[in-house]
C-alpha positions in Angstrom: 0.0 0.0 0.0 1.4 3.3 -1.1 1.9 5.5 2.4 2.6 9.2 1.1 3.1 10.2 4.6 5.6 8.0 5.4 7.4 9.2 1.7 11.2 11.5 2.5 10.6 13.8 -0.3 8.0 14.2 -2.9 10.1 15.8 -6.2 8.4 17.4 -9.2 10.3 16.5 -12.7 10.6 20.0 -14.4 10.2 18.6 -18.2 7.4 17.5 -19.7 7.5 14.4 -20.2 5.3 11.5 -23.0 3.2 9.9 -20.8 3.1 7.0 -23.1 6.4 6.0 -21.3 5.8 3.0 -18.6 7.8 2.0 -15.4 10.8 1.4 -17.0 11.3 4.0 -18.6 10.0 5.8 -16.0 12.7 4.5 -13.4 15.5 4.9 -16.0 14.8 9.0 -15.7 14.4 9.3 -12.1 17.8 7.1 -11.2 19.8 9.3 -14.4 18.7 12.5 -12.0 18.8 10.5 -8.1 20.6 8.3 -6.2 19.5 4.9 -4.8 19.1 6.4 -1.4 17.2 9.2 -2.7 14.8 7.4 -4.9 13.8 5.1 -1.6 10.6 6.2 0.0 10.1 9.1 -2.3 7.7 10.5 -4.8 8.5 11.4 -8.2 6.2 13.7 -10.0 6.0 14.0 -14.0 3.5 16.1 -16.3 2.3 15.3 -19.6 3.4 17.7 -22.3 -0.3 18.8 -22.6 -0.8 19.5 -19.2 -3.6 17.6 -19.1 -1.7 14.2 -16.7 0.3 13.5 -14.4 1.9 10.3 -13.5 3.6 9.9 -9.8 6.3 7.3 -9.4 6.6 5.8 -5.7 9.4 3.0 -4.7 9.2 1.4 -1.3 10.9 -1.6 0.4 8.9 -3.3 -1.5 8.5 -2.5 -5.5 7.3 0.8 -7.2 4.2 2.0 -8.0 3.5 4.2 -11.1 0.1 6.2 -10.5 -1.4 8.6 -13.1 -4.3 11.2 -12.7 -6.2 12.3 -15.9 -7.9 16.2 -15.4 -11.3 15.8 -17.9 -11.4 19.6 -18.1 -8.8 21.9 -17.8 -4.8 21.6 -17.4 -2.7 20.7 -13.8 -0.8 24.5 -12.5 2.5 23.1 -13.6 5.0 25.2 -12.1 7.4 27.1 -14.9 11.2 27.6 -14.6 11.9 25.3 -11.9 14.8 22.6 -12.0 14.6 18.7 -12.4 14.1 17.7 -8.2 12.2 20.6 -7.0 11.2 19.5 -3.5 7.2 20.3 -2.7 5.8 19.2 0.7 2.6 16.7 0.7 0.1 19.8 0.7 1.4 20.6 -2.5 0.8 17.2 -3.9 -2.2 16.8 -3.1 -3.1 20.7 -4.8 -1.2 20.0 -7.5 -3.1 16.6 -7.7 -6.6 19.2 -7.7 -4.8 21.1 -10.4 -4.4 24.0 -8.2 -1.4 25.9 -8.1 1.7 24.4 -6.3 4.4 27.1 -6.0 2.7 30.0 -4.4 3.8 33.3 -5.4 5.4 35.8 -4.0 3.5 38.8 -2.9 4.7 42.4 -4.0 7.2 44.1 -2.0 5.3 45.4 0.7 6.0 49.4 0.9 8.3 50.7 3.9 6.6 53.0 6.2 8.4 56.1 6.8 8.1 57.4 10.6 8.2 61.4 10.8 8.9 62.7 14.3 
């Protein structure tokens, strides 16, 4: 049984990726960019290059598991400009899962007050 809470580190793959690829391609890419200890207990994130599916790779004492979520309508809130390993925390799985936005954006520079005596 896959235990995300129990999972190190959940990593999003920053390139879009054919989703037609299965497991072993699948684990080829993730140990090209992680090492073994790395790999164990964590979840690896990849997007379609449509936007439209993800697939989410999980290895555990076990085997692997190779999951993949389908939006009907709409595209997931793939984060831009980010590099392969990107660490999110398991809120932001289960958003990006939702198709919300993962990476939350920085708010304007708030303006200094200026004190006059």
């Amino acid at each position: 049984m896959i235990k995300f809470s129990e999972s190190k580190n959940i990593y999003l793959y920053s390139e879009n990726i054919d989703m037609r690829m299965g497991m072993n391609k699948i684990q080829i890419l993730v140990a090209c960019n992680f090492s073994k200890m790395e790999i164990s207990h964590s979840v690896f994130v990849f997007c379609s290059n449509n936007g439209k599916t993800i697939k989410i790779y999980y290895e555990d004492d076990y085997g692997c598991w190779l999951l993949q979520n389908k939006l009907f309508e709409g595209k997931f809130k793939w984060p831009k400009g980010i590099e392969i390993g990107t660490k999110i925390d398991k809120r932001q799985l289960e958003w990006l899962c939702k198709g919300l936005d993962v990476i939350e954006r920085k708010p304007k520079e708030i303006e200094k007050a200026y004190d006059y005596y």
